[in-house]
C-alpha positions in Angstrom: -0.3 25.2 24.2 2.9 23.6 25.5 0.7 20.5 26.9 -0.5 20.7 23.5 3.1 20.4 21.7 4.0 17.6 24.1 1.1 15.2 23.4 1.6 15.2 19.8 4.9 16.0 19.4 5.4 12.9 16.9 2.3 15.2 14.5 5.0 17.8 14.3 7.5 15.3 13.6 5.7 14.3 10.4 4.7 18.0 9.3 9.1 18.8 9.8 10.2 16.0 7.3 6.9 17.1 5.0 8.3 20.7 4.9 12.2 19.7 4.8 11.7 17.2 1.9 11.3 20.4 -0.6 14.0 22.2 0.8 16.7 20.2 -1.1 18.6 18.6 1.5 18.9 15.2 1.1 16.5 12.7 2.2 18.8 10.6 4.7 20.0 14.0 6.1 16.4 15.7 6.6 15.1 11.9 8.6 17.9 11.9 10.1 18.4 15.3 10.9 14.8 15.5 12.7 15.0 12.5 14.9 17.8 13.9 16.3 16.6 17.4 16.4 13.1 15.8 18.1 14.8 13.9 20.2 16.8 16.6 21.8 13.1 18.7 22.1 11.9 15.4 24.0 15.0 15.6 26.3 13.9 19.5 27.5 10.2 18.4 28.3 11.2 15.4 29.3 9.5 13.1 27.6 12.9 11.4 25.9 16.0 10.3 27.7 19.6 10.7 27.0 20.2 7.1 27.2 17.4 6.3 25.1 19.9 7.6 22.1 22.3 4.8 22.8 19.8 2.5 21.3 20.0 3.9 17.9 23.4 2.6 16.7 22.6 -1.4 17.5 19.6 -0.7 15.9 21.3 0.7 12.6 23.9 -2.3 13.1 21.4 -5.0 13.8 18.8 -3.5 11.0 20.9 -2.7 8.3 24.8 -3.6 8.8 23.7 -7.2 10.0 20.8 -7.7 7.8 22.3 -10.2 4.8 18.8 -9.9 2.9 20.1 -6.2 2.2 22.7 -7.6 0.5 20.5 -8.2 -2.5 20.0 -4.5 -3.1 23.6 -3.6 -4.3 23.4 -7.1 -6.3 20.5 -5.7 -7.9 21.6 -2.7 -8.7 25.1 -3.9 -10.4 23.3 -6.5 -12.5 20.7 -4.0 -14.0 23.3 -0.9 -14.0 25.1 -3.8 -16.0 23.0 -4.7 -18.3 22.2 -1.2 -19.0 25.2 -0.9 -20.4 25.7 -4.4 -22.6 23.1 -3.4 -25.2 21.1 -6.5 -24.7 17.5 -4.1 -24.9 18.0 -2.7 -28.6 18.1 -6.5 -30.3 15.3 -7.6 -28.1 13.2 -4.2 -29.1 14.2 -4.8 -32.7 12.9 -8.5 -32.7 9.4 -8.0 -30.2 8.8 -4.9 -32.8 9.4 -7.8 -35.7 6.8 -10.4 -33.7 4.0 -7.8 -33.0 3.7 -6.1 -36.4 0.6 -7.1 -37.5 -1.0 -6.4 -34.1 -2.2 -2.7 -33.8 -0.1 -1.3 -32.5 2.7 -3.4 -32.5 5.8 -1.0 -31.6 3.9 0.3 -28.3 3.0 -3.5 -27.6 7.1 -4.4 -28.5 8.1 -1.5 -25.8 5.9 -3.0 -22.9 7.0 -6.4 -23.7 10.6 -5.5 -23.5 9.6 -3.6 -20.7 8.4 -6.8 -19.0 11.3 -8.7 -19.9 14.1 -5.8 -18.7 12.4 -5.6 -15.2 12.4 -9.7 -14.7 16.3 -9.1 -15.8 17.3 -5.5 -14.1 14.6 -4.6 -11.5 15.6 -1.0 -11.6 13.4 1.6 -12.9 15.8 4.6 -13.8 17.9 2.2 -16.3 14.5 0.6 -18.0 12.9 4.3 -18.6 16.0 5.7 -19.9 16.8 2.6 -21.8 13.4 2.7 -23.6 13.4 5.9 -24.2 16.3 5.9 -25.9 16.0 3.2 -27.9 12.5 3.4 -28.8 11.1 6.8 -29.0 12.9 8.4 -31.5 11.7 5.2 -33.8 7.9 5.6 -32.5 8.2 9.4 -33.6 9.6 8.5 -36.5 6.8 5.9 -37.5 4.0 8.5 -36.7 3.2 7.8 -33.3 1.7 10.5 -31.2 4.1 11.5 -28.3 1.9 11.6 -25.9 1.2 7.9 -26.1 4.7 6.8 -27.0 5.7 8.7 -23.9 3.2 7.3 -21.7 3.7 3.6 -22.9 7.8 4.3 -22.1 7.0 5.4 -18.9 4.5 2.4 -17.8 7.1 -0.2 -19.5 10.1 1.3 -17.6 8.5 1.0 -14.1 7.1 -2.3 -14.5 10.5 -3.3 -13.0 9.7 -1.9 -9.6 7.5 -4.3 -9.3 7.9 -7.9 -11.3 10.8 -9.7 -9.5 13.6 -9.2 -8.8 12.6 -6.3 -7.3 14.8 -3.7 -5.0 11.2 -2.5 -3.5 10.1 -5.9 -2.6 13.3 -6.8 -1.2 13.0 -4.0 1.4 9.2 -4.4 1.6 10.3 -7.7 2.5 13.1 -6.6 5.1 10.2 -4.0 6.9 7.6 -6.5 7.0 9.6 -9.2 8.3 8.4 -11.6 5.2 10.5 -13.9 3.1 11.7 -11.9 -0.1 11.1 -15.3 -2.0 7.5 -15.2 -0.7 7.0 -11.6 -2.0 8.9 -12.5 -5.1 6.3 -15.5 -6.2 3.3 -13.3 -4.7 4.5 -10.0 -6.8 4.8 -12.0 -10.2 1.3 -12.6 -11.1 0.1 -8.7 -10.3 3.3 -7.4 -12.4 2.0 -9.5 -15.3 -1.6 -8.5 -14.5 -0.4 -4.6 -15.0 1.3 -5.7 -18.0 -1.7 -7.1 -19.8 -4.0 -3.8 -18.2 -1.0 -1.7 -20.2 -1.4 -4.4 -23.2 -4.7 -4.1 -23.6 -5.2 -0.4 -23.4 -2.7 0.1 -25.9 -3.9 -2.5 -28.5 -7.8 -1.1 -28.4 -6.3 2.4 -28.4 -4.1 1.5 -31.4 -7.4 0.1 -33.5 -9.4 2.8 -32.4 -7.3 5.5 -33.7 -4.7 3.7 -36.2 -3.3 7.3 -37.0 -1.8 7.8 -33.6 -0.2 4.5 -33.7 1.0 3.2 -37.1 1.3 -0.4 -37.8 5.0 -1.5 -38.7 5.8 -2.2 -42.5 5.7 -5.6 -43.4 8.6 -5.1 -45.7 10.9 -4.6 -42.5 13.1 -7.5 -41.3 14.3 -10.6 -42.4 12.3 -12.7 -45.2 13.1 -16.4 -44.2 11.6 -18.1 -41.3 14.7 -19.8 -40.5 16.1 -15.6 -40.4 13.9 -14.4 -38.5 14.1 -17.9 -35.7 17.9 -17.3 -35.3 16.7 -13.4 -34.4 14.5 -14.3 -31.8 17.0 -17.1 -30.2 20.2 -14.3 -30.5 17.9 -12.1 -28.7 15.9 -13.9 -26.0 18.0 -16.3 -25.3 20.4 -13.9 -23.2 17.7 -12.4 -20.7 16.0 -15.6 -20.6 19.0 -17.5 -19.2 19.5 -14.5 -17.0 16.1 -14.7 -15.6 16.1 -18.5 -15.3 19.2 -17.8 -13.1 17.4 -15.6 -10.8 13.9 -16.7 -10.6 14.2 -19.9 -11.5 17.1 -20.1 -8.6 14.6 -19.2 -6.1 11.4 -20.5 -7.1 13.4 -23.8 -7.5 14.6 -23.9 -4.1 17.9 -23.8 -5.4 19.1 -20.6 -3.6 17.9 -17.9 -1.6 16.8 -14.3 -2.6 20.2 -13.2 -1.3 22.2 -15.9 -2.9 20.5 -15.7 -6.4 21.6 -12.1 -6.5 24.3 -12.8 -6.8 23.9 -15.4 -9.2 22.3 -12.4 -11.0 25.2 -10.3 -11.0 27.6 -13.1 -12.4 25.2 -14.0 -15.1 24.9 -10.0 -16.3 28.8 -9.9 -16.4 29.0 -13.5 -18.4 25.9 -11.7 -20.8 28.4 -8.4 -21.1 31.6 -10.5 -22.0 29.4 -12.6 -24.7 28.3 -9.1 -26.3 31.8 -8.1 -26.8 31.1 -5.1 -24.1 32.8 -6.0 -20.6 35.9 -4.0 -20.7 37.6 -2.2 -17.5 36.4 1.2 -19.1 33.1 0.2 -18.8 33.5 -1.6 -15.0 35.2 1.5 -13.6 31.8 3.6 -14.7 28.9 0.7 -13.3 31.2 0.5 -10.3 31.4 4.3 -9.7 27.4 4.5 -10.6 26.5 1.8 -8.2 28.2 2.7 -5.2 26.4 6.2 -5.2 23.5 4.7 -5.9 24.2 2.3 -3.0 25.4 4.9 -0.5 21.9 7.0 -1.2 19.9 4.4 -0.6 21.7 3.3 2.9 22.4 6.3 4.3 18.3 6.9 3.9 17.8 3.4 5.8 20.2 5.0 8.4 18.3 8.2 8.8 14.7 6.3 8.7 16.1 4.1 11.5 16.8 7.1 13.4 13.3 8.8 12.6 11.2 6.0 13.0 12.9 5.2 16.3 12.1 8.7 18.0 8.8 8.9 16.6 7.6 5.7 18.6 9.5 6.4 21.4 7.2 9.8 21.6 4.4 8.0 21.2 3.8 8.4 17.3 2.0 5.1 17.1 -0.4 5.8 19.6 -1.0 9.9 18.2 -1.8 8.2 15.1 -4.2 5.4 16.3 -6.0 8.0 18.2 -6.3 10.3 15.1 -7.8 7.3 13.2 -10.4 6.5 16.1 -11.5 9.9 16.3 -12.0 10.0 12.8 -14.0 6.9 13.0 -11.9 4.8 11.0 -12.3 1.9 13.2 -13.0 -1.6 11.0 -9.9 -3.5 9.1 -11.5 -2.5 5.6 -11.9 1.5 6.9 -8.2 1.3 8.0 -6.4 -0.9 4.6 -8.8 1.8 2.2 -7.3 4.9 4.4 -3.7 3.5 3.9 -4.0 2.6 0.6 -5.4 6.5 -0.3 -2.9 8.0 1.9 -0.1 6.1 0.3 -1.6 7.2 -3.3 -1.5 11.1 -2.6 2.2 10.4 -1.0 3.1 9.1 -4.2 2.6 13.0 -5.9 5.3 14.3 -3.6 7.6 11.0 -2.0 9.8 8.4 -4.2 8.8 4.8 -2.8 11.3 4.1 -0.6 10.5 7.7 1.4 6.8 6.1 1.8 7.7 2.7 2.7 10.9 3.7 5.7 8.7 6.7 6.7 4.8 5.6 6.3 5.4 1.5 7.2 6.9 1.7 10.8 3.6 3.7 11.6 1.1 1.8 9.7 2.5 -1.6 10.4 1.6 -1.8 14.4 -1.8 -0.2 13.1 -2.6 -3.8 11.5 -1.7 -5.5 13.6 -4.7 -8.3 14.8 -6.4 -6.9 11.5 -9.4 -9.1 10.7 -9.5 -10.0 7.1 -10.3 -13.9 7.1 -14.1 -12.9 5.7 -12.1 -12.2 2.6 -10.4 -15.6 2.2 -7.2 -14.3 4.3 -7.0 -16.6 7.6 -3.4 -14.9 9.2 -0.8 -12.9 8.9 1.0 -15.3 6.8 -1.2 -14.9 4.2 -2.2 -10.7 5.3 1.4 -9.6 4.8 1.9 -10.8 1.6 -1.1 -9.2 0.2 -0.7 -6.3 2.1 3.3 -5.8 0.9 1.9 -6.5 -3.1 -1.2 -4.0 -2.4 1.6 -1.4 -1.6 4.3 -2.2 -4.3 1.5 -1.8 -6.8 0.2 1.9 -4.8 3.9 3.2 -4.6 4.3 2.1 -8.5 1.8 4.8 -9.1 4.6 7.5 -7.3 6.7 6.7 -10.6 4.2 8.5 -13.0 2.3 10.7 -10.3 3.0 14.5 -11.5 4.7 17.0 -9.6 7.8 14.7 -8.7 7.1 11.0 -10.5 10.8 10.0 -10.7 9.9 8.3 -14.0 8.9 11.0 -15.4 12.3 12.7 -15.2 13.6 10.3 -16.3 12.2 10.5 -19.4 12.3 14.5 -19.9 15.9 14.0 -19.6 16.6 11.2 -22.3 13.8 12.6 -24.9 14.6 15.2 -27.3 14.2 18.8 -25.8 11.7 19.7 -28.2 9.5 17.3 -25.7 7.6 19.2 -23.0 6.8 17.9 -19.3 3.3 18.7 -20.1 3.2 16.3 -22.7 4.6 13.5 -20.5 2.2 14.4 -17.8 -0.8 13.6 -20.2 1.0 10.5 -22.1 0.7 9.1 -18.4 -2.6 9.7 -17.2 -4.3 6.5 -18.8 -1.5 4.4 -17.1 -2.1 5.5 -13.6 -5.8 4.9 -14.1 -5.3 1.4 -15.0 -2.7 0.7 -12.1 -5.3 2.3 -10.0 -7.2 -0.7 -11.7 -5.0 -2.9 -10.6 -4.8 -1.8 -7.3 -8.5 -2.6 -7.2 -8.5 -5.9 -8.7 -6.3 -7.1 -5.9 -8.1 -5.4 -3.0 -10.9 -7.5 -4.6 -9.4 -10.7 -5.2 -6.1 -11.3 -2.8 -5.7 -14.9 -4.8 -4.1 -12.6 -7.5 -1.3 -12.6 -4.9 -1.4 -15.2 -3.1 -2.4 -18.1 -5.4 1.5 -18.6 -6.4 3.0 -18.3 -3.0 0.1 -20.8 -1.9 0.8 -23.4 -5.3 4.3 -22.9 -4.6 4.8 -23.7 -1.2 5.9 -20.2 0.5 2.8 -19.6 1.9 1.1 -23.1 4.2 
C-alpha cells in the first residue's frame, strides 16, 4: 500500500486540490498549500529533497516577477474596470438596439453586438456580464422578452470578452505555452467572431420562429432624421472604435507589442473617461482599489500554481499521467487532443479558467509534445500551439456558463432583479454552450479558422 502511495503520489496530489477547491479556501492558498504539504510527504519517503525547495522562489521570480508579458494583465484589467465605469456601453446599446430594429429580434442581436464590441475594448468578463445586464435586461423584460433567452443572450455576450482580443486568458495562455500573445491575439480573432455569428444566428431564427418571446422594437423609437440618427452612431462608436484601433490595431500593425499596447489601452480608456465628463479622483480611488484585488488574486494563484506544478513533476506527475493514458489506450495524437479537450469541458462545471489552464496545462503540455498533426494541414509546433491555445480558450469559455459554478452566471444572479431564479439562468444558457461546443468542433475540424490570420499576417511562417 505504501509502494502504492509512493508511485502515484502526484494522483493524490490532484484528488487534494479537487477536494480543497470546495472547501472555501482560496485558490492560491489550497495550490500552494499542497505543494508544500506534498513536498514535505516526498521528503519522509524520500522521493523529494530539501534542496529541491530552493528552486521554487527563482522559479516564481523568473516566471512571474520577471515575466514583462504579465504586465499586460493589470493593464487589462484597469482599462476594462475603467471603462466599466465611463458609461460608454449604455449609448452604444441604445444606438445597435436603433440599427437592428427591423431584424427579429433586434434588442438580443444589439446585446451580442455590444457584447462583441465591449470585449475587443475591456477583455474582462465580470464587467461585460454585469454591464449588460444592467443595462439591457430590465429593457428586454420590459419589451416582452422571455427571461430565459434575454438571460442566456447576456450571458453568451458578456463572455465573448474572454476570448476576442485583448484577452487576459490569451495572454497567459500565451505566457504557459511559450507563444507570442500577438500570435494568439490575430489567431483568437476570427473564432471570437465565428461564436459571435453561431450566438447571432441562433438568436435571429429563434426570434422569427417564435416572435412572442422576442418582440421586435417600435419603429416609432429614436431619432427621425437620418442626419440624427448618423451623429448617434458616430457619438457612440466612435469612442470604442478609436479604443480598439489603439490596441489591436497597435499590434497587428507592428506598431507595439502585446505589452506595450496595453498600455496604450489603459491611456486611451482614461482619455475616453475624461471626454465623458466621468474621470474624477472619486471614481480613480474605486478602479484603483478594485484592480489591485483583482490583481493580487490573480498573482498570488500564479504563485501557488508555480509551487504545485513544480512538486507535481518533480514526483513524477508527468510520467503517472502518460502511463494512465497508455493504459487506457489513448495512444494516437487525435485519441490524446479529443481526451483533453473532454477533460477540460467537465473541468469547466467545477474550475474558473485560469484554475484549468495553471493546474491542467503544465501536465498536458509535455503530453504533446512531438504530437503528429501535419495529416490535418498542421506541419509544427509553430502552427500546433496556436491552434491548440484557441481550441482551449474556446473549451474554458464554456466554464463561464457551465452550471454548478459558471462564474458568468453569478454574475448575472447578482445584477438581475431578485425575482430572477438560478434555474432560469441555467436554462437561458443551455443553447449557448451547445453552440460553443459547435464551435469547438468547427475548429478541431478546420484549424485555418485559427491560423489563417496569424499565417496572412505574418506571425505564423
Amino acid at each position: 500500500m505504501i509502494d502504492f502511495f509512493i508511485d502515484y503520489m502526484a494522483i493524490f496530489m490532484l484528488a487534494t486540490v479537487a477536494i480543497l477547491i470546495f472547501s472555501g479556501f482560496p485558490l492560491s492558498f489550497v495550490l500552494g498549500g499542497v505543494g508544500i504539504l506534498f513536498a514535505f510527504i516526498g521528503m519522509y519517503f524520500d522521493v523529494f529533497y530539501m534542496v529541491q525547495l530552493s528552486a521554487i522562489i527563482p522559479r516564481m521570480y523568473g516566471g512571474i516577477g520577471e515575466n514583462l508579458v504579465l504586465v499586460a494583465v493589470p493593464m487589462f484589467i484597469f482599462m476594462g474596470t475603467l471603462l466599466e465605469r465611463s458609461e460608454v456601453a449604455k449609448d452604444l446599446l441604445q444606438t445597435c438596439e436603433l440599427l437592428t430594429r427591423r431584424i427579429p429580434g433586434g434588442l438580443a442581436v444589439s446585446v451580442t453586438l455590444l457584447g462583441v464590441i465591449m470585449a475587443a475594448s475591456t477583455g474582462i468578463v465580470g464587467a461585460s456580464v454585469i454591464m449588460l445586464s444592467l443595462i439591457a435586461f430590465p429593457v428586454m423584460l420590459k419589451s416582452g422578452y422571455k427571461a430565459e433567452f434575454g438571460l442566456g443572450t447576456i450571458a453568451a455576450s458578456g463572455t465573448l470578452g474572454i476570448l476576442i482580443p485583448p484577452s487576459i486568458m490569451l495572454v497567459v495562455l500565451g505566457n504557459q505555452l511559450n507563444v507570442s500573445v500577438g500570435t494568439l491575439f490575430s489567431a483568437a480573432l476570427v473564432p471570437g467572431l465565428m461564436l459571435a455569428g453561431l450566438y447571432l444566428g441562433f438568436i435571429i431564427l429563434y426570434s422569427a420562429f417564435f416572435p412572442k418571446y422576442a418582440p421586435a422594437v417600435s419603429k416609432e423609437q429614436g431619432p427621425k432624421k437620418l442626419s440624427e440618427l448618423l451623429m448617434l452612431v458616430i457619438k457612440s462608436f466612435l469612442p470604442p472604435a478609436f479604443l480598439i484601433f489603439l490596441v489591436l490595431g497597435s499590434i497587428f500593425f507592428g506598431w507595439a507589442t502585446p505589452t506595450e499596447a496595453s498600455g496604450i489601452g489603459a491611456a486611451g480608456a482614461m482619455l475616453l473617461a475624461w471626454l465623458n465628463k466621468r474621470l474624477n479622483r472619486k471614481m480613480l480611488r474605486e478602479v484603483f482599489t478594485r484592480c489591485a484585488s483583482t490583481n493580487a488574486m490573480v498573482f498570488f494563484i500564479f504563485i501557488g500554481a508555480t509551487v504545485f506544478s513544480y512538486v507535481f513533476r518533480v514526483l513524477g506527475g508527468d510520467d503517472v499521467v502518460l502511463d494512465l493514458l497508455e493504459a487506457a489506450g489513448i495512444d494516437t495524437a487525435w485519441e490524446i487532443l479529443i481526451f483533453i479537450m473532454g477533460l477540460v469541458f467537465l473541468m469547466g462545471f467545477f474550475l474558473d479558467w485560469i484554475e484549468i489552464s495553471l493546474i491542467a496545462l503544465p501536465i498536458f503540455v509535455p503530453m504533446l509534445a512531438g504530437v503528429d498533426f501535419s495529416a490535418h494541414g498542421i506541419p509544427d509546433a509553430a502552427s500546433f500551439l496556436p491552434w491548440f491555445a484557441v481550441l482551449l480558450a474556446v473549451n474554458m469559455q464554456t466554464s463561464f456558463l457551465t452550471p454548478p459554478f459558471g462564474f458568468t452566471l453569478f454574475f448575472l444572479k447578482g445584477s438581475v432583479p431578485p425575482q430572477i431564479k438560478m434555474t432560469q439562468i441555467y436554462r437561458g444558457v443551455v443553447p449557448f454552450v451547445l453552440l460553443q461546443l459547435l464551435g469547438l468542433g468547427l475548429l478541431l475540424s478546420f484549424p485555418d479558422i485559427a491560423l489563417w490570420l496569424p499565417t496572412r499576417s505574418g506571425f505564423i511562417d
